[in-house]
LUMPAGU-430037 format. One record per residue (C-alpha): x, y, z; residue in one letter. Coordinates in steps of 0.001 Angstrom, whole numbers, plus 500000, padded with zeros to 6 digits. Each point is the difference from the previous one (the first is absolute). Example, Ala and Ser with C-alpha at 12.3 -4.5 7.8 and 13.67 -1.06 7.14 Angstrom:
# residues 2
512300495500507800A501370503440499340S
***
This chain:
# residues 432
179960623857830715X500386502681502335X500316499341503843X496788501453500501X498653497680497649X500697496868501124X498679500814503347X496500500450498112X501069496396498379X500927498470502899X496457501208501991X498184498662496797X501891496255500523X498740500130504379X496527500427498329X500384497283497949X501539497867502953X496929500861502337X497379499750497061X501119496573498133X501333498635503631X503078499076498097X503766499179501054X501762503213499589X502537498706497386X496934499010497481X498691503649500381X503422501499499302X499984497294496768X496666500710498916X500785503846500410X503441499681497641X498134498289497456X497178502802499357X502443502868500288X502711498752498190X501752503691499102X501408499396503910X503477499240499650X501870497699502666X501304502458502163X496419501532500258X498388496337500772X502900499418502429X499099503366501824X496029499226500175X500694496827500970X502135501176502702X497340502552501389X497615497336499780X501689497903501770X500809502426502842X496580501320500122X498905495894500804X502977499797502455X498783503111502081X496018499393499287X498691500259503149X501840502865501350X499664502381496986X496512499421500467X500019500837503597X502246503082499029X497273501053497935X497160498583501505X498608498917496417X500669496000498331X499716501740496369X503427499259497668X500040503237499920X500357500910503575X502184497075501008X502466500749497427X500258503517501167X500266498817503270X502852497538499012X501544502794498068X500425501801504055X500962497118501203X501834497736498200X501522502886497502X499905502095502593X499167503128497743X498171503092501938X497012501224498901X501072502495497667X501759497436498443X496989497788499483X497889502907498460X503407501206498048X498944496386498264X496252499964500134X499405503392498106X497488498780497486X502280500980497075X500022497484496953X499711496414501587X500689501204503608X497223499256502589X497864502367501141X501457502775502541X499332499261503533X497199500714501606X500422502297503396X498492496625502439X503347498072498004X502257502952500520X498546500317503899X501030495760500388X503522499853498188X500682503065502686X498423499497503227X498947496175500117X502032497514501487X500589496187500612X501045501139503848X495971498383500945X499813497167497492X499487496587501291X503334497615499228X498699498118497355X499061503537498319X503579501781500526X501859496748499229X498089499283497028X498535496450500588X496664497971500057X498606500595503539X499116496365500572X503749499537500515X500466502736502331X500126496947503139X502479497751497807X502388503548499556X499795501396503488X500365495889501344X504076500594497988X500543503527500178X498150501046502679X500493503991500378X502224500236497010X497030498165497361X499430503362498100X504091500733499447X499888496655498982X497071499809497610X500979503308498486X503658498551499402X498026497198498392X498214502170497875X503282502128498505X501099499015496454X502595497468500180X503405499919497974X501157497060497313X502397497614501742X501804497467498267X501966496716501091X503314499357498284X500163496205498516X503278499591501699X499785496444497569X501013502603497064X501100503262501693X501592502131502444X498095502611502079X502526502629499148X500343499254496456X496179500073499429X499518503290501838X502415501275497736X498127498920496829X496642501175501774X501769503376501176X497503502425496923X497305498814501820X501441501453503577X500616497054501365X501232499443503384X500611496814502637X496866499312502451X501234500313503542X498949496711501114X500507497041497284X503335499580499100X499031499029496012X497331502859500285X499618503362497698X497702502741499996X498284502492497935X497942502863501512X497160500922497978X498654503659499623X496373501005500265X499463499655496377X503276497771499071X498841497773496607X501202496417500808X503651499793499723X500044497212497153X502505497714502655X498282497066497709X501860501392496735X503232500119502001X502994497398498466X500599499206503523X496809499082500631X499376497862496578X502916498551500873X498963498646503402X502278501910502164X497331501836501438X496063499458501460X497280502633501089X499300499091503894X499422501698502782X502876500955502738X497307498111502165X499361496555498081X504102500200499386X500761499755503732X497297497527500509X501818497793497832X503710500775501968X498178499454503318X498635496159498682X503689499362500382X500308497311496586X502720498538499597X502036498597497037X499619495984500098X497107500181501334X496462498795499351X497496502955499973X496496499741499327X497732503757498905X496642499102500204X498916502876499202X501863500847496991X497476502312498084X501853501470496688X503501499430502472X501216503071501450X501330497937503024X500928496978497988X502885502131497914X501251501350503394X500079496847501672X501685498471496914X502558502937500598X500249499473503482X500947495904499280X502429501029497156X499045497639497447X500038497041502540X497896497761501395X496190498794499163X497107503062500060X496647498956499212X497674502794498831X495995499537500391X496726501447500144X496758499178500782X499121502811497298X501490498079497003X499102503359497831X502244501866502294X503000497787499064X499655501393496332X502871502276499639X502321498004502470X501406498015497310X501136502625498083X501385502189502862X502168497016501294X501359499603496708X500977503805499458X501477499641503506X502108497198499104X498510497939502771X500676496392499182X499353497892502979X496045500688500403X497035497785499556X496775501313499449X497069498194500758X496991500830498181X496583498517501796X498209497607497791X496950498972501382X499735498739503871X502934498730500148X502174501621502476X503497501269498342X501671499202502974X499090496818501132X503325498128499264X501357502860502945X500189498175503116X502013501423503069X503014500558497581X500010503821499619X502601502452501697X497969502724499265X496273500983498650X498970503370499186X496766501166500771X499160503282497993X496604499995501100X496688501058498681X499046503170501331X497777503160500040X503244501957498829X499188502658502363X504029500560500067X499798500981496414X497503502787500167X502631502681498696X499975498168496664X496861499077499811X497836502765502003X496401498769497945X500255496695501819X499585501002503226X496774501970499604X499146497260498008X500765497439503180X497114498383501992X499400497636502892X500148496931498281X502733500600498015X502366499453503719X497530497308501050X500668497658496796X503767501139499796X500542498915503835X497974496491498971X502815499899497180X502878500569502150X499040497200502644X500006497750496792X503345500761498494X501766500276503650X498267496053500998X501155498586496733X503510501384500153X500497498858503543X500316495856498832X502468501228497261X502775500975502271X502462497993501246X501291499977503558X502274503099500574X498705501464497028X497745503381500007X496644501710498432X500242503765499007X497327501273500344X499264503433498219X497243502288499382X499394503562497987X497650501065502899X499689502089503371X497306498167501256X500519498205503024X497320497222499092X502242498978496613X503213500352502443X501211499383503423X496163498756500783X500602497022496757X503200499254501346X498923499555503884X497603497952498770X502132497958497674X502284499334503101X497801498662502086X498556497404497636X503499499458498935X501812499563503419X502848498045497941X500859503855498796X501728502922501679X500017503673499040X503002501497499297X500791502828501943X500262503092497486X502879501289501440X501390496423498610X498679500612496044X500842503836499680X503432498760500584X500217499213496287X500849503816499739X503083499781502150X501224503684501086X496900501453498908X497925497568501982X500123502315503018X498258503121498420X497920497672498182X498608498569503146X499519503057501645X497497501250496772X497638497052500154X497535498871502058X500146496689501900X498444497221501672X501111496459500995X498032498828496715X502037502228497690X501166503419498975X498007502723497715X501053502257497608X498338502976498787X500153503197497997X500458502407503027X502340498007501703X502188497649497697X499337502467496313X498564496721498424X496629498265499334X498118498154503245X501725496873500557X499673497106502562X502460497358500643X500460497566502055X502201497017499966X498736496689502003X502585496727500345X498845496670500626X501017498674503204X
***
């Protein structure tokens, strides 16, 4: 397919998104499978404008003061692409599969209009009802920060140092360019171009040998900042498919007790499997069978219990850009009720001197500092950690570290503009 081309694909698939009022990924599917003479690299690069197009939806629109696919992708094509308007109609000439040439009131917006009069919610690219919740943490800076949020974001990936050396593994990863994060210190990165197919990390020896995990720079440091330790009991309660289980497993070399759980039990399905690659032999998982709670033999006896909460995910939006257009109200309302439950039923689990980590993938202040205030003062038997106390995990890089977050006695924040990662909370509590 010709570049032209899959721009008239890729507007077909945002008509299908608004008309079906389907997840973006089961358009793309549905797409692929009825036009099945598009190769990879051609479903990679629709997918890609589609995806851009849904992470800068509100501004194209603006930009071209029409909500048709049509309009918002040429607007994303401005300003995500950053392509001039003779550019755009180099691409939209009409010819073959190309879409139609522009018309002069689309020439007029991709070269006078602007987002210098858009609300903040419009230029930053996020639902307006959260407009209080973004200025409440970013104040001035919420549309740098939203539109940071809304960039494409690279493949990171945590070295198993259970079956591998950082250096070795970027050296067996090096054809896929390759390079150390510059935070985590077991961290890698790929930057991915506009239309980059997926880099096939999953067919990798190193990684089918364990040595290697797809995570985020963010969730990575979260892990370092928890501060487990070998010998130690540590409790994730929030295991999921155990991202943060493997790199606490890392972190305790081998040793000690980690129980891994979920409320979710069909979250825990691929944990087994990924704790065996990773050659992680001193888990438990703990699958929920009825009412029963899985951790009821726990009493006061753990050093540490990792909270990876449920959350909006509002940190991820660079990954997942449909979700947050897809994000109402009550989605924060019940995640905040779920939060307060996890947080109360960790708190009888720890024993004295030992700590809670506490970690979200959101911005929000509600899901963060607000939860852990609020945890504190119906927990007096905890304190908060200062931050400046956790992001000393780093060691010489702690300094520069601390200076690109944002924090507050309840924690520190990471985010895309700031830190080059995914949203992250953490905050570390110790019982008195």
């Amino acid at each position: 397919m010709t570049p032209a081309a899959r721009l008239s694909a890729a507007i077909e698939v945002l008509g299908l998104i608004d008309a079906q009022r389907i997840p973006a990924a089961d358009a793309l599917r549905d797409w692929g499978r009825s036009h099945r003479f598009a190769g990879s690299g051609d479903r990679a690069a629709i997918s890609g404008l589609v995806f851009d197009v849904l992470r800068r939806r509100a501004s194209s629109a603006y930009l071209m003061d029409s909500e048709t696919p049509r309009a918002r992708l040429l607007g994303m094509l401005r300003l995500e692409r950053s392509l001039d308007a003779d550019a755009i109609a180099a691409l939209c000439n009409g010819e073959g599969h190309a879409p139609a040439p522009l018309s002069d009131a689309e020439r007029n917006a991709l070269t006078s209009r602007s987002l210098d009069s858009a609300p903040s919610h419009v230029a930053g690219d996020y639902p307006e009802w959260l407009d209080p919740q973004f200025k409440a943490v970013f104040g001035d800076e919420r549309v740098a920060e939203a539109t940071a949020m809304a960039s494409r974001a690279p493949l990171d990936l945590r070295v198993n140092t259970l079956k591998g050396k950082r250096e070795k593994v970027l050296a067996s990863l090096a054809h896929l360019g390759a390079k150390i994060t510059p935070w985590s210190p077991v961290g890698l990165r790929i930057e991915l171009g506009a239309d980059a197919r997926n880099p096939g990390v999953h067919a990798e020896e190193v990684f089918i040998k364990g040595a290697v995990e797809v995570q985020d720079e963010g969730s990575q440091l979260a892990a370092l900042f928890t501060g487990a330790k070998p010998g130690e009991q540590v409790i994730d309660m929030c295991a999921g498919a155990g991202g943060k289980t493997l790199a606490l497993a890392a972190l305790m070399s081998g040793k000690g007790r980690l129980i891994a759980t979920d409320r979710d039990k069909r979250q825990l399905a691929p944990i087994h499997e990924r704790l065996s690659r990773a050659g992680v032999h001193n888990a438990e998982v703990r699958t929920p069978r009825g009412p029963d709670d899985t951790l009821s033999d726990i009493k006061a006896s753990a050093d540490l219990v990792v909270i990876d909460a449920p959350c909006t995910g509002t940190g991820t939006w660079r990954r997942n850009p449909d979700a947050k257009w897809r994000m109402r109200p009550g989605a924060l309302e019940v995640r905040i009720k779920d939060q307060i439950a996890v947080l109360d039923r960790a708190a009888p689990l720890v024993k004295s001197g030992g700590r809670i980590a506490y970690i979200t993938c959101s911005v929000l202040p509600q899901e963060n500092g607000e939860q852990v205030a609020a945890f504190a003062k119906r927990h007096p038997e905890f304190a908060i950690v200062p931050p400046a106390q956790t992001i000393a995990a780093l060691g010489d890089k702690s300094g520069n570290f601390s200076a690109a977050t944002l924090q507050s006695e309840q924690g520190l924040l990471m985010t895309p503009r700031r830190t080059g990662t995914d949203g992250f909370f953490v905050s570390v509590l110790r019982k008195q």
